[in-house]
C-alpha positions as CSV (number, residue, x, y, z in Angstrom):
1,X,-26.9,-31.1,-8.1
2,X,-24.5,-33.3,-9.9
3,X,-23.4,-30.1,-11.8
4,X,-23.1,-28.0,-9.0
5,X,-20.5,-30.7,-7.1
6,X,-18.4,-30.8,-10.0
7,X,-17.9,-27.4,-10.1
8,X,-16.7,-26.9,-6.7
9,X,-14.7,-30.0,-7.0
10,X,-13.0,-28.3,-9.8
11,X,-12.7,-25.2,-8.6
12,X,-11.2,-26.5,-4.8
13,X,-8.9,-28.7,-6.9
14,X,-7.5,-25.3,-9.1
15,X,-7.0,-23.2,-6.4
16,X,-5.2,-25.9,-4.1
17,X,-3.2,-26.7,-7.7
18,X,-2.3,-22.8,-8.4
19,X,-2.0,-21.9,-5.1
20,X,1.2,-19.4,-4.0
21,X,3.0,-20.6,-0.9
22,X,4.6,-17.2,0.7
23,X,7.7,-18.3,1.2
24,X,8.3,-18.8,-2.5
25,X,8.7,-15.4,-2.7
26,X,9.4,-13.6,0.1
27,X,13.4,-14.0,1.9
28,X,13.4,-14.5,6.1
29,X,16.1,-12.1,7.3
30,X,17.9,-12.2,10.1
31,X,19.9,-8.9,11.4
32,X,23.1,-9.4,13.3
33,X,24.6,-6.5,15.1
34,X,28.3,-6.5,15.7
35,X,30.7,-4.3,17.3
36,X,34.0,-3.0,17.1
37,X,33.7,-1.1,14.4
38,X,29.9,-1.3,14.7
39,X,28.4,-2.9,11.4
40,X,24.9,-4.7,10.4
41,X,25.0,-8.4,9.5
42,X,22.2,-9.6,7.7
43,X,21.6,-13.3,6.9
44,X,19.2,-15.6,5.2
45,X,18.4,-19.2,4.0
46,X,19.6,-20.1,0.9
47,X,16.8,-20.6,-1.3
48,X,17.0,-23.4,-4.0
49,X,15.1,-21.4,-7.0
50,X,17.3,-18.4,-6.4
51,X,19.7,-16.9,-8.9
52,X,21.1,-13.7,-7.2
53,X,20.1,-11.5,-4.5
54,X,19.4,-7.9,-4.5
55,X,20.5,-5.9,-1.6
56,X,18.7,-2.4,-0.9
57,X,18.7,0.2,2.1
58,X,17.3,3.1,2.6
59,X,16.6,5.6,5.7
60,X,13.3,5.9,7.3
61,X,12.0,8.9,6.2
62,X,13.5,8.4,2.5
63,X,10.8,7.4,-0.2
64,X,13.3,5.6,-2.2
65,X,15.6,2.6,-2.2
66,X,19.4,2.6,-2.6
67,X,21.0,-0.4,-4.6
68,X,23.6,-1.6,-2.2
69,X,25.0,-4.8,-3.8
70,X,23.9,-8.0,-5.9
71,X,24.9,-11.2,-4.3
72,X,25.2,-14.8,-6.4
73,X,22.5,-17.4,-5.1
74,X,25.1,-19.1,-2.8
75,X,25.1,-15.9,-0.9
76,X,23.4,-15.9,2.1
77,X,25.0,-12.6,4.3
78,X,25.4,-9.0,3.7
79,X,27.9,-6.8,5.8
80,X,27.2,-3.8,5.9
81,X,29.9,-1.3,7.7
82,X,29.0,2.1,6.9
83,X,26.3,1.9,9.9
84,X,26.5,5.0,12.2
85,X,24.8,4.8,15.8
86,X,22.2,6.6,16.7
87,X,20.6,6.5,12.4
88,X,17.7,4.5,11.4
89,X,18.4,2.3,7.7
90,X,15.8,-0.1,6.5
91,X,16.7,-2.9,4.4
92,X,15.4,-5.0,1.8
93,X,16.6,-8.3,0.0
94,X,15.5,-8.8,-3.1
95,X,15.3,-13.0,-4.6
96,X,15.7,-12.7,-8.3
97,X,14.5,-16.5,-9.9
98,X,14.2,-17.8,-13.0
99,X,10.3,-17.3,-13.2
């Protein structure tokens, strides 16, 4: 029995030590629309193991992503104007880190 405790006292003590917290790798956008001329404005937290951002788009229906600029880790927006109304884009920001 004294076997069997120790085991899942190591094994509840690995997993809580190895653990992956989500927002470690994931980056919380927020999409800003503005007018006159109509452009996107996305926006995130800065994140403090960050050393650049990645910024892709892509339409709906397309099956692959369009590099649309590489930001420095104190970047925390993306405008983009070439927007039209009326056209789906899909965007994705990419957190490059040391590890």
């Amino acid at each position: 029995m004294k076997k069997l405790t120790l085991f899942i006292i190591a094994l509840m003590v690995s997993v809580y030590t190895f653990g992956q917290v989500s927002k470690d790798y994931t980056v919380g956008i927020k999409l800003s629309v503005l007018q006159s001329p109509l452009r996107f404005q996305l926006s995130w937290n800065k994140a403090a193991a960050a050393t650049q951002y990645k910024v892709f788009s892509k339409a709906p229906s397309a099956l692959s992503w369009t590099a649309r600029a590489t930001l420095s880790a104190t970047d925390t927006t993306f405008t983009d104007s070439s927007v039209v109304a009326g056209q789906g884009i899909e965007y994705q920001v990419v957190k490059l880190t040391p590890n």
